[in-house]
C-alpha positions in Angstrom: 9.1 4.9 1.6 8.3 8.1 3.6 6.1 7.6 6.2 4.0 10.4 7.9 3.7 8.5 11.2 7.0 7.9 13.5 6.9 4.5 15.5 5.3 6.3 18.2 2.5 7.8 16.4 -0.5 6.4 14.3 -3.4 8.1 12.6 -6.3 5.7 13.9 -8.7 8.8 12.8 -7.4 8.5 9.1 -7.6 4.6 9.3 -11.2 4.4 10.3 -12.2 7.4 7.5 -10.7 5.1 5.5 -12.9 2.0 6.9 -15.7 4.0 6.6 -14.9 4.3 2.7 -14.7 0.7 2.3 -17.6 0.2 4.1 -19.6 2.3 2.0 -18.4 0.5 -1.5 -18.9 -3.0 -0.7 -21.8 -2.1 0.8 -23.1 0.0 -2.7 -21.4 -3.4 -4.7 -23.5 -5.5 -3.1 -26.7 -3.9 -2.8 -28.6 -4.3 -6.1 -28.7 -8.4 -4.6 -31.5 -7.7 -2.1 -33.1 -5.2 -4.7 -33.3 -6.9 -8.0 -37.5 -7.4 -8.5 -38.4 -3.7 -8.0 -35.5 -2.5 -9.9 -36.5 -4.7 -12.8 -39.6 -3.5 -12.6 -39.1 -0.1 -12.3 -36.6 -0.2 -14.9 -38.4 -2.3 -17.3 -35.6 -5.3 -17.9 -35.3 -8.4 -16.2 -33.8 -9.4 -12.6 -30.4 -11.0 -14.6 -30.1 -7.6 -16.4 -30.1 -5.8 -13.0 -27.3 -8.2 -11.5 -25.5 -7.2 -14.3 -24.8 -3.9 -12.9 -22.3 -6.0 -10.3 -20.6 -7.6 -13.1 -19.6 -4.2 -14.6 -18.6 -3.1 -11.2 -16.1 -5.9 -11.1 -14.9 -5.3 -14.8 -14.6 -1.5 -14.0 -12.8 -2.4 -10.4 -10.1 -4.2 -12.4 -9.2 -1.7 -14.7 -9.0 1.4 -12.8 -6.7 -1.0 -10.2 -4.2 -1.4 -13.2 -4.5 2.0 -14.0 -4.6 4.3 -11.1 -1.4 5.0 -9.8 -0.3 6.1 -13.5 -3.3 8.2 -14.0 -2.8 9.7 -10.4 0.9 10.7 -11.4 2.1 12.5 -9.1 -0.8 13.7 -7.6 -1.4 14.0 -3.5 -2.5 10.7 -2.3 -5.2 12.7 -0.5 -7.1 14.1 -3.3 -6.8 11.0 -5.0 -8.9 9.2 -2.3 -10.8 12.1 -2.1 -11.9 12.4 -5.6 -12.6 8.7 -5.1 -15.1 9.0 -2.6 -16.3 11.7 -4.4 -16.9 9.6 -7.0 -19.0 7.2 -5.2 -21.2 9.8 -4.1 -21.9 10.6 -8.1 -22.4 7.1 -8.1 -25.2 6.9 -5.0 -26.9 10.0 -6.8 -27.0 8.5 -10.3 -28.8 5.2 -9.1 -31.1 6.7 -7.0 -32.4 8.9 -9.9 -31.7 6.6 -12.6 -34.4 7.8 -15.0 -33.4 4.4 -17.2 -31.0 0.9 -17.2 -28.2 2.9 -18.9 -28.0 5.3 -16.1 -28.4 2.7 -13.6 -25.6 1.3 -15.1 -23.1 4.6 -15.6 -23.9 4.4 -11.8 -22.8 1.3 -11.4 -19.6 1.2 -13.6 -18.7 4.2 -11.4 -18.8 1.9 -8.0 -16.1 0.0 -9.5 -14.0 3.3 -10.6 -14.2 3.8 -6.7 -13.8 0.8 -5.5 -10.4 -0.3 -7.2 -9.0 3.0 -7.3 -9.8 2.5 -3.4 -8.4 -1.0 -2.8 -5.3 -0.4 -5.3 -3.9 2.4 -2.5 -5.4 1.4 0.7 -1.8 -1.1 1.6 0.0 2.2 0.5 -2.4 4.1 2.6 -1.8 2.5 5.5 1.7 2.6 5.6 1.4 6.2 5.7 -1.1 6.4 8.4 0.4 4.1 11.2 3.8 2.8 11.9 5.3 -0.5 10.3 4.7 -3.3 13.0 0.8 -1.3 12.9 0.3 -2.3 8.9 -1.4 -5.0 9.6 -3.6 -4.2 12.3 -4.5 -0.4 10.4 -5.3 -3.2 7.0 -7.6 -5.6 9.8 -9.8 -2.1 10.4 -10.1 -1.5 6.4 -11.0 -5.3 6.0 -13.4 -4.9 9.4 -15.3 -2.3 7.5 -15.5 -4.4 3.9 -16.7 -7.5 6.2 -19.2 -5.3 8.3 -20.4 -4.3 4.7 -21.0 -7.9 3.8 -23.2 -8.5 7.0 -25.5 -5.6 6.4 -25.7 -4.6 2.9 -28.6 -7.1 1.5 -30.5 -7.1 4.9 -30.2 -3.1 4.8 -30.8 -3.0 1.3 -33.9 -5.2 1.7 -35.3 -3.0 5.2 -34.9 0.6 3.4 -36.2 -1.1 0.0 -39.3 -1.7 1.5 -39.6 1.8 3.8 -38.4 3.8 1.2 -38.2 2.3 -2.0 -35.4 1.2 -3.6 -33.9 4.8 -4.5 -34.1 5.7 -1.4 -32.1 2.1 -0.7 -29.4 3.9 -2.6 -29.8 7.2 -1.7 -29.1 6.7 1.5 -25.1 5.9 0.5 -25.2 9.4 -0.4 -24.8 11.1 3.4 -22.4 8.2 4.2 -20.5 9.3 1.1 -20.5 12.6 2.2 -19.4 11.8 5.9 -16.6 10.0 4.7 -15.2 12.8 2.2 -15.2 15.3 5.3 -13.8 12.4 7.3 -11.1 12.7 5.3 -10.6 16.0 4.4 -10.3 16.6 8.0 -8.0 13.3 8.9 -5.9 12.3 6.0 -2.6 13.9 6.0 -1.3 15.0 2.6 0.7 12.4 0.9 2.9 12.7 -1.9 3.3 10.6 -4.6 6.8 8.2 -4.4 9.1 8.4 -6.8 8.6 9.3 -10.1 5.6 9.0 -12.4 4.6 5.5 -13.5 3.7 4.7 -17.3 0.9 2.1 -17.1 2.9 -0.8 -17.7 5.1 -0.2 -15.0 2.0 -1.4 -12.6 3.3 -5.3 -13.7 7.3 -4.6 -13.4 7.1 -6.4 -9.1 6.2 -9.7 -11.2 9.9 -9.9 -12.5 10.8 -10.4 -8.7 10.2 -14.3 -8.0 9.0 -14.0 -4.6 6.0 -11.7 -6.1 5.0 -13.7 -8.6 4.6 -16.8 -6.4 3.0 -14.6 -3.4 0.3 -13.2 -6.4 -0.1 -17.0 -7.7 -0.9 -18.2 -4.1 -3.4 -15.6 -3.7 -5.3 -16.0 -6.9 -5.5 -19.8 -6.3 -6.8 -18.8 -2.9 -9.6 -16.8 -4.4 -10.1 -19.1 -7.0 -10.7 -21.6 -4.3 -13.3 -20.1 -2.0 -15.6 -18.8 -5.2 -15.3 -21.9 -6.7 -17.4 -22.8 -3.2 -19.0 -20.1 -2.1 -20.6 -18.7 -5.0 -23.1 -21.6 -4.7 -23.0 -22.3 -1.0 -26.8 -21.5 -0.9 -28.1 -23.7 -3.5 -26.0 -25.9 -1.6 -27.9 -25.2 1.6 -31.3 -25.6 0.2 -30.8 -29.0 -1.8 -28.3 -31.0 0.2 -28.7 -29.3 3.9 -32.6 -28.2 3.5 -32.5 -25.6 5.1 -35.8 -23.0 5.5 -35.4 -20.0 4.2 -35.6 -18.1 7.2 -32.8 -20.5 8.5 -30.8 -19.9 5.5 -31.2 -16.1 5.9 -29.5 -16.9 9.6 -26.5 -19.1 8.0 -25.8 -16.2 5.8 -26.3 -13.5 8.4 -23.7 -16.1 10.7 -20.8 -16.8 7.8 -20.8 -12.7 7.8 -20.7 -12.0 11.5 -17.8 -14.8 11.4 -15.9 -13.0 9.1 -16.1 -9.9 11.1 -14.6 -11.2 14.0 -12.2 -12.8 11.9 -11.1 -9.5 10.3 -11.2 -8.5 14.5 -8.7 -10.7 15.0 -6.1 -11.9 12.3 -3.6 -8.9 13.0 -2.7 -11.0 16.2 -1.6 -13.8 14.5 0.0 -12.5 11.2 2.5 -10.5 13.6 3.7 -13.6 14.9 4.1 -15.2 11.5 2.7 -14.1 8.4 3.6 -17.0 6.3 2.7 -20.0 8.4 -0.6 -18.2 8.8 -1.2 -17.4 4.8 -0.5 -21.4 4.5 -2.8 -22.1 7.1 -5.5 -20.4 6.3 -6.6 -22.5 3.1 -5.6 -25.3 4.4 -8.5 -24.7 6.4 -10.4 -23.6 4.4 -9.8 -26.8 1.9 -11.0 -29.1 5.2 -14.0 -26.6 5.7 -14.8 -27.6 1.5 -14.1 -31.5 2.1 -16.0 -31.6 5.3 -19.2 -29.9 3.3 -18.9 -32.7 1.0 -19.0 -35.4 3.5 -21.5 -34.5 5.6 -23.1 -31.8 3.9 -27.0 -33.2 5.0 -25.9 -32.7 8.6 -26.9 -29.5 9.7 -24.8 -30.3 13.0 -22.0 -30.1 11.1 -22.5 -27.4 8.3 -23.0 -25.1 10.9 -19.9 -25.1 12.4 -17.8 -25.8 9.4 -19.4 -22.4 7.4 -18.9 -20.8 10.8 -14.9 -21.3 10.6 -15.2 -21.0 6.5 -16.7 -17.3 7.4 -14.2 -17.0 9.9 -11.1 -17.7 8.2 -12.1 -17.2 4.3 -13.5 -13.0 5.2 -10.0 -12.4 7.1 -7.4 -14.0 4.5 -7.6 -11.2 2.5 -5.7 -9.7 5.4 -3.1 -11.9 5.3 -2.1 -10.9 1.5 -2.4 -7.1 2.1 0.4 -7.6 4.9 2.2 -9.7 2.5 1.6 -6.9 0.1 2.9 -4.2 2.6 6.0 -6.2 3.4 7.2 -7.3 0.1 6.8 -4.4 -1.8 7.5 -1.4 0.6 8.5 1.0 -1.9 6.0 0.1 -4.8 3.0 -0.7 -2.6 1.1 1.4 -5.1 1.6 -1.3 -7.7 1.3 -3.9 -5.5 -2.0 -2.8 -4.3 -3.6 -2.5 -8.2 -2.1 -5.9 -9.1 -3.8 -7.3 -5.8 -7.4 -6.2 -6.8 -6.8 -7.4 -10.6 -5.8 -10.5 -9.8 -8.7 -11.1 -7.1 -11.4 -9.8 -9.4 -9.7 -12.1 -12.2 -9.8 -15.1 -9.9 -13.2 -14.4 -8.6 -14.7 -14.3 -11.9 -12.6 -17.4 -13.3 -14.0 -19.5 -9.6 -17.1 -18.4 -9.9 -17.5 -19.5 -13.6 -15.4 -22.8 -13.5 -17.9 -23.3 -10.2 -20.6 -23.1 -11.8 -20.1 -24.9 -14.8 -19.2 -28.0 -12.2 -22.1 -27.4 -10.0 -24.6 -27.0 -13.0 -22.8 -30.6 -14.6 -22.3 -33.0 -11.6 -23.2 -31.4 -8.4 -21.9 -29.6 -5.7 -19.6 -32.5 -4.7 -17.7 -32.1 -7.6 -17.2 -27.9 -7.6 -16.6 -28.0 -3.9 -14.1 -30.5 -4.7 -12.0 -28.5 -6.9 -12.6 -25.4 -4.8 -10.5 -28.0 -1.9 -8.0 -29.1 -4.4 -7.4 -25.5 -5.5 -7.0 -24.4 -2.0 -4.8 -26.4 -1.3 -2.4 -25.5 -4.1 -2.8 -22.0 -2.5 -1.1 -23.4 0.7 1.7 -24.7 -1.3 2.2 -22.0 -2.8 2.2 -19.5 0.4 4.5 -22.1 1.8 7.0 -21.7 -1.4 6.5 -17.9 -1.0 8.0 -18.0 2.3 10.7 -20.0 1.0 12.0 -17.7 -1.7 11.3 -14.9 0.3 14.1 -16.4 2.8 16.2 -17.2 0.4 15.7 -13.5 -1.3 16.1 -12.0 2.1 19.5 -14.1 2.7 21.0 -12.7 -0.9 19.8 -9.1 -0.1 21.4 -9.0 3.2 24.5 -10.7 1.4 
């Protein structure tokens, strides 16, 4: 791939215009959670109808991830994630003024536009901005901004709700929006398209390599895993830990500043070996889920244990987007929009097959599955190292 950095040289300015970006669509994905009574209201349908509009966000996300990079064509990389942010500035402006729950949600399918057009090029977008042994430090920032989102957004959403309404909630992602386009208008270099336009189907072609397709099946049974748990980790908190609901607003506000210091600090270890630390990681996180079960009315120990779940479970995305960099270097494009399809797949399939267990018999038995698939997901990182080595060996044969 052609790089626009040398080994010396990295575009830290681009990498935190991009940050900023990321910041600003998880934190307009997650928004409408801290805002769903006076949008009902207002809008005159029901609080369930309103958390819809993240649903759609998530089905739009996974299209435009399959999509993009054949749509794009050979456009410059640039405009592209220009036209994205651009996008989620439309976005900001038709929630705000949403005169009705159809606009609300053509404002809301457009945050997923952004957001997997966004996540589909960012490993691509990084290896243009910084040099190679940078990757995954460059992809730590991006994931710093997406976990700094998660800390802030519902408290933020819930403090500007009640100074300034809930459009103004919104509203106020429009200067941010703006701020990031000049960000990087002014920082981005241009960057040209690779190789030559891709049909759509093309996007699925790195799954014929073996050491892909078992990479992209340890990372959906990684995701699979941790919304299996987390989905329902605060009905969790109320019925088996009793927490109060200031203290729960304290767990959740600690699980997030966990994961930012996670994201702070993952790049150290996944340069000194990426795949023992993808098969670490949910083997972690499976003890976190197993540990929850057993002494899940101990406060004493739920703290700590959602502590180290926050810290390790925000940061493993990290860890795939490396892997992502590093296995496909020359199709990181496709890479990236198979990455955010398969994560929103596995999201949506944990979260469902979570509840369904939680709703049946309890949390012990969806936490359960959410260890057991977790670690399968370590397994499987652990069998991706070993075809890549063995892949490695033939190609240097």
């Amino acid at each position: 791939m052609t790089r626009e950095t040398t080994d010396d040289t990295a575009n830290w300015s681009g990498v935190f215009a991009m940050t900023l970006c990321a910041f600003l669509m998880v934190a307009a994905e997650f928004m409408p959670v801290s805002l769903l009574t006076p949008m009902a209201q207002e809008l005159s349908v029901t609080e369930g109808a309103v958390g819809q509009g993240i649903a759609i966000s998530g089905i739009f996300a996974l299209i435009v991830a399959l999509s993009v990079s054949s749509v794009a064509g050979n456009a410059d990389r640039k405009k592209v994630l220009m036209a994205l942010t651009g996008v989620m500035l439309v976005s900001g402006l038709l929630v705000a003024f949403a005169a009705n729950y159809a606009m609300y949600m053509a404002g809301r399918a457009l945050v997923g536009v952004a957001l997997g057009g966004f996540w589909s090029m960012s490993a691509a977008a990084a290896m243009r901005l910084v040099p190679a042994h940078k990757v995954p430090k460059a992809l730590a920032i991006f994931n710093g901004g997406n976990a700094l989102a998660m800390v802030v957004a519902a408290p933020l959403g819930s403090l500007l709700g009640a100074l300034v309404s809930w459009r103004g909630a919104f509203f106020f992602l429009v200067p941010v929006a703006l701020v990031a386009f000049v960000w990087q208008y002014m920082s981005l270099p241009s960057m040209a398209a690779e190789g030559e336009k891709r049909k759509l189907h093309h996007i699925f072609r790195p799954l014929k390599r073996q050491e892909v397709a078992v990479g992209f099946f340890a990372t959906a049974l990684l995701f699979m895993g941790q919304f299996t748990l987390y989905t329902y980790i605060r009905p969790f908190l109320e019925m088996e830990t009793q927490v109060s609901e200031s203290m729960l607003t304290l767990v959740l506000l600690m699980i997030g500043v966990a994961g930012f210091i996670g994201t702070s600090l993952i790049s150290r270890f996944l340069g000194k070996s990426l795949f023992y630390t993808l098969m670490t990681m949910p083997v972690l996180l499976a003890l976190c889920a197993f540990l929850l079960i057993e002494f899940g009315a101990h406060d004493w120990v739920v703290m700590p244990v959602l502590f180290v779940w926050g810290l390790i479970a925000t940061s493993a995305p990290v860890g795939w987007w490396t892997w992502v960099a590093q296995t496909m270097p020359d199709d990181a494009e496709a890479g990236g929009g198979l990455m955010v399809a398969i994560v929103q797949l596995a999201i949506g399939l944990g979260s469902t097959v979570g509840g369904i267990l939680f709703d049946m018999w309890g949390y012990q038995s969806a936490f359960s599955v959410s260890g057991i698939l977790l670690l399968l997901s370590g397994v499987m990182a652990f069998m991706a190292m070993t075809v890549n080595k063995r892949w490695s060996v033939q190609e240097a044969s």
